[in-house]
C-alpha positions as CSV (number, residue, x, y, z in Angstrom):
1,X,0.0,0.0,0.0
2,X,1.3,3.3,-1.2
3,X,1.7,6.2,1.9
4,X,0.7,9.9,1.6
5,X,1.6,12.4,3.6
6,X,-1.5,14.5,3.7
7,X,0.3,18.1,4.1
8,X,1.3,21.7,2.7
9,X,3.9,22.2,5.1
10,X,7.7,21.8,3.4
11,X,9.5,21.5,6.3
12,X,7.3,18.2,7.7
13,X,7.5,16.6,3.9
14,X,11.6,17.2,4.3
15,X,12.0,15.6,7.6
16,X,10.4,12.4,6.3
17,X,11.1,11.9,2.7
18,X,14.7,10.2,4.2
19,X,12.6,7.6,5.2
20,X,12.2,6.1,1.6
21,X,9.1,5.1,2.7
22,X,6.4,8.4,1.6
23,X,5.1,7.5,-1.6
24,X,3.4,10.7,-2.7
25,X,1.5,14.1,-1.3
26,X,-2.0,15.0,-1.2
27,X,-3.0,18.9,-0.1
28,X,-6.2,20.8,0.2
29,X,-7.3,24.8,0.4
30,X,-7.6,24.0,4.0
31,X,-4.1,23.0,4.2
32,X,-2.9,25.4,1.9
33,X,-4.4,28.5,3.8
34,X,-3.3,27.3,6.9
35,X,0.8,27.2,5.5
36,X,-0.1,31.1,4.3
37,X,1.5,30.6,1.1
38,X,0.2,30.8,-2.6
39,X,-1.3,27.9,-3.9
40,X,0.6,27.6,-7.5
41,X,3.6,28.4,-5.5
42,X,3.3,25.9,-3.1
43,X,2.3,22.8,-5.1
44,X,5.3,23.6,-7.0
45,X,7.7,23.5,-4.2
46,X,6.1,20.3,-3.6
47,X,6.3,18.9,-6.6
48,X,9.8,19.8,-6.9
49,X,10.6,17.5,-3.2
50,X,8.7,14.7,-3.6
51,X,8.8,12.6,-7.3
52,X,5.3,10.6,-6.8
53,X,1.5,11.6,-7.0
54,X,1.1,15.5,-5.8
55,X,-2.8,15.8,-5.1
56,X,-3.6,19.7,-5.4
57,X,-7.4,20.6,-5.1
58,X,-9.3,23.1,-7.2
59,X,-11.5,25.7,-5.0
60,X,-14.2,26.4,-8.3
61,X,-17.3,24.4,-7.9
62,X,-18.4,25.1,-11.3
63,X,-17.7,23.0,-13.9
64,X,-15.8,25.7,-16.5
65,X,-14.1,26.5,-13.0
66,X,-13.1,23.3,-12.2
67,X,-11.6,23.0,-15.6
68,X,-9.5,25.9,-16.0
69,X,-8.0,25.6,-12.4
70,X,-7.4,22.0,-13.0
71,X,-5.5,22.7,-15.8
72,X,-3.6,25.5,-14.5
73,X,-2.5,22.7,-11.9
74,X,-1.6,20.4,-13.7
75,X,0.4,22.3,-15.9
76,X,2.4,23.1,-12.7
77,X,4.2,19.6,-13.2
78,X,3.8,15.8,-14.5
79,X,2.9,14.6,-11.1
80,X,0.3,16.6,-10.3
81,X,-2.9,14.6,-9.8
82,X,-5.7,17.5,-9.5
83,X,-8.4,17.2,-6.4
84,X,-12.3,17.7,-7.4
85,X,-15.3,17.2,-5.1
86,X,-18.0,14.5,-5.7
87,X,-20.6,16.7,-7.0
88,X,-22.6,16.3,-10.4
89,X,-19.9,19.0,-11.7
90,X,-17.1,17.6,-10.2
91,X,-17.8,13.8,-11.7
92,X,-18.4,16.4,-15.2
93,X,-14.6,18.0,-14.7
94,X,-13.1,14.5,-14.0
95,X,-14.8,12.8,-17.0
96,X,-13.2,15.5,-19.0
97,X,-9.4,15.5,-17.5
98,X,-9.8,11.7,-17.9
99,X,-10.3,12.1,-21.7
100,X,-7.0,14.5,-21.3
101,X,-5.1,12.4,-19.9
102,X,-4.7,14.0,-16.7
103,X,-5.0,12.6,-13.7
104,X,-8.0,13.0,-11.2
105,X,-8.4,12.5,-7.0
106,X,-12.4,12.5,-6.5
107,X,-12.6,13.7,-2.7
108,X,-15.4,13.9,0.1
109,X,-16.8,10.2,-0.4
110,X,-19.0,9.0,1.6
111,X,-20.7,6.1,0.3
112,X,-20.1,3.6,-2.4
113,X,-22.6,4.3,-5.0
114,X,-20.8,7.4,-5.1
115,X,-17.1,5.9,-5.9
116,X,-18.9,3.6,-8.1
117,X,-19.6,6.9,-10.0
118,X,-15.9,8.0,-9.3
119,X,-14.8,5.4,-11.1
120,X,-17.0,5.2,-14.2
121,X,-16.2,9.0,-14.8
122,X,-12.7,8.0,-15.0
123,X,-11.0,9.2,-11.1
124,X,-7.2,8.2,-10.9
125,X,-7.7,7.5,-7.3
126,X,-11.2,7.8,-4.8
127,X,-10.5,9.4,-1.5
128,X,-13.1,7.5,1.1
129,X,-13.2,9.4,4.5
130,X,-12.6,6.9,6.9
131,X,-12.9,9.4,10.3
132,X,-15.8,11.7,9.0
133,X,-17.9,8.7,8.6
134,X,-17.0,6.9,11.9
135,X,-17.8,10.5,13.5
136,X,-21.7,10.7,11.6
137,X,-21.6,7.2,13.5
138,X,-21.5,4.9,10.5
139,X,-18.7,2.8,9.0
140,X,-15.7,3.9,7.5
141,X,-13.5,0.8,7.2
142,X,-16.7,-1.1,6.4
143,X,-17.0,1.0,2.8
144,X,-13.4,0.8,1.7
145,X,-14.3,-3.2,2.0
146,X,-17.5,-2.1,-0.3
147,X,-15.6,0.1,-2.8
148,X,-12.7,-2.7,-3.1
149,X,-15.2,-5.4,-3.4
150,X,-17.1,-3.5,-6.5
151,X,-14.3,-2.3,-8.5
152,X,-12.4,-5.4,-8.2
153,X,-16.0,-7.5,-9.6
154,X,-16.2,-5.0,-12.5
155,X,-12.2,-4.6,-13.4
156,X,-12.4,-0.6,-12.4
157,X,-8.7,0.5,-12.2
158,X,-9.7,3.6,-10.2
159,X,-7.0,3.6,-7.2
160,X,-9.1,3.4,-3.4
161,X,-7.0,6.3,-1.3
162,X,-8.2,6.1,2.0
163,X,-8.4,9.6,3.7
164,X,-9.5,10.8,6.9
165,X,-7.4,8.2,8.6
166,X,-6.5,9.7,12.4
167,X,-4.6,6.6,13.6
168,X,-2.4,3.6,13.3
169,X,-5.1,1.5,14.0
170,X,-6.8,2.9,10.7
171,X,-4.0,2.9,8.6
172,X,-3.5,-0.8,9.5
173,X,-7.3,-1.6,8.7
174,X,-7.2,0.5,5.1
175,X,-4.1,-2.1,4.3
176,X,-6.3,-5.2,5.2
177,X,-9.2,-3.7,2.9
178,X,-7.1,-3.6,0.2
179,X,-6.5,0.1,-0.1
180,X,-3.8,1.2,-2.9
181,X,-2.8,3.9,-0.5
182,X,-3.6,5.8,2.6
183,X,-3.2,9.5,3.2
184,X,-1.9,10.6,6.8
185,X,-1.0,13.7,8.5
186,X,3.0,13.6,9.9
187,X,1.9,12.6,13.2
188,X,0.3,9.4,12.1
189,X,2.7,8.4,9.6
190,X,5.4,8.8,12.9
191,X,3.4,7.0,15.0
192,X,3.6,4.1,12.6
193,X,7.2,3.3,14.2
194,X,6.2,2.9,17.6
195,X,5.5,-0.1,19.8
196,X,6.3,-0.4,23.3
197,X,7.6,-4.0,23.5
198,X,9.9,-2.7,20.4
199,X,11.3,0.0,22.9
200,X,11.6,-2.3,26.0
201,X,13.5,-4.7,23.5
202,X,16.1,-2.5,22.3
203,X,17.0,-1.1,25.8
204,X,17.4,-4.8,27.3
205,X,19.5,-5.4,24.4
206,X,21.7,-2.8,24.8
207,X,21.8,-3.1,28.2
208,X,23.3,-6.6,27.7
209,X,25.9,-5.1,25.6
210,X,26.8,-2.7,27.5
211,X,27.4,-5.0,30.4
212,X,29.9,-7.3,28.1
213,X,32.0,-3.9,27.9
214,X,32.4,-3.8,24.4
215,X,32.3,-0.5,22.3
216,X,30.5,-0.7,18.6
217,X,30.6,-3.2,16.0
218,X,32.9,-1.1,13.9
C-alpha cells in the first residue's frame, strides 16, 4: 500500500522523505491556507521535493471553474494529480481530465454508489473518509471493503485512497481492505514506528551489551 503524507507544510514533507518510505502528497485549500503561502507556489515547491502523486485541489465548484483551475494545476508539473469534489460538476470536470489524460483525486466520499460513480467518470484514485464517517456514527473501514469489493468485480482500475485516517489502527485496517494507498498527516505516519515492547526490546538489548563492555561493531 502506497503512503501519503496528507500536508502543505515543506518542512514536515523534508524531515520524512529520508525515510524512503512516503510514496506521494495530497493537499487541500484548507491545508494550503493554513501554511499562508500561494497555492501555485506551493504545489510547485512540492512537486519539486517529492517525485510521486502530488494531489492539489481546485477551489471552483463550477464545472468551466473546475476545468481551468485544474488545468492550470496540472500544468504546474507531470505529477500533479488535480483534487475535485464528488458533485454532479465535479464527476463532469473529472470525465473531461480523464479524456485529457490527466490525472484526477475524486474527494469527500461518503458512500459507495458514489465511488462507483468516481470510477466510471474516469478518477485516478477515490478518497473515502474513513474518520468523517465513523464521527456521523456509521462505517468507514466497512465502505473501503464495499468500494474494493465492487471495482475489483467490474475490473475498475480507479485507485481506493483512504483519507480521513487519524490513527495507526486505521491505517492498519485501510491495508487489510485492500487500499492502494492511505493519506496521513506527519503525526500518524510517525506514530507508525512505535511499539512499546519494540522500545523495551532494544534497551534490554543494549543493556546486555553494554554490560559485556564492548564498544561498537565497527
Amino acid at each position: 500500500m502506497q503512503i501519503f503524507l496528507d500536508t502543505a507544510d515543506i518542512s514536515e514533507i523534508e524531515a520524512r522523505l529520508g525515510s524512503g518510505l512516503i510514496d506521494g502528497i495530497t493537499t487541500n485549500p484548507s491545508l494550503i491556507a493554513k501554511s499562508g503561502a500561494d497555492v501555485f507556489e506551493r504545489v510547485k515547491a512540492i512537486c519539486d521535493a517529492v517525485d510521486g502523486p502530488i494531489s492539489a485541489e481546485v477551489v471552483a465548484t463550477d464545472y468551466d471553474g473546475m476545468v481551468a483551475e485544474g488545468r492550470k494545476l496540472a500544468g504546474i508539473a507531470p505529477n500533479v494529480v488535480v483534487k475535485l469534489p464528488l458533485t454532479v460538476e465535479g464527476l463532469r470536470a473529472c470525465n473531461t481530465f480523464a479524456r485529457e489524460g490527466i490525472q484526477t483525486n475524486v474527494t469527500l466520499c461518503f458512500s459507495s454508489n458514489q465511488a462507483l460513480l468516481a470510477a466510471k467518470a474516469g478518477a485516478s484514485y477515490i478518497s473515502p473518509f474513513v474518520g468523517r464517517i465513523e464521527d456521523a456514527g456509521a462505517d468507514g473501514i466497512g465502505l473501503l471493503h464495499a468500494i474494493r469489493t465492487i471495482y475489483d468485480q467490474y475490473g475498475f482500475e480507479t485507485e481506493i485512497l483512504a483519507a480521513s485516517l487519524r490513527s495507526p489502527a486505521h491505517v492498519e485496517a485501510s491495508a487489510l481492505a485492500g487500499c492502494d494507498a492511505a493519506t496521513i498527516p506527519a503525526k500518524v505516519f510517525d506514530a507508525l514506528y512505535k511499539h512499546p515492547l519494540t522500545d523495551t526490546g532494544l534497551a534490554a538489548f543494549l543493556a546486555d551489551w553494554k554490560a559485556t563492555g564492548r564498544g561498537g561493531l565497527v
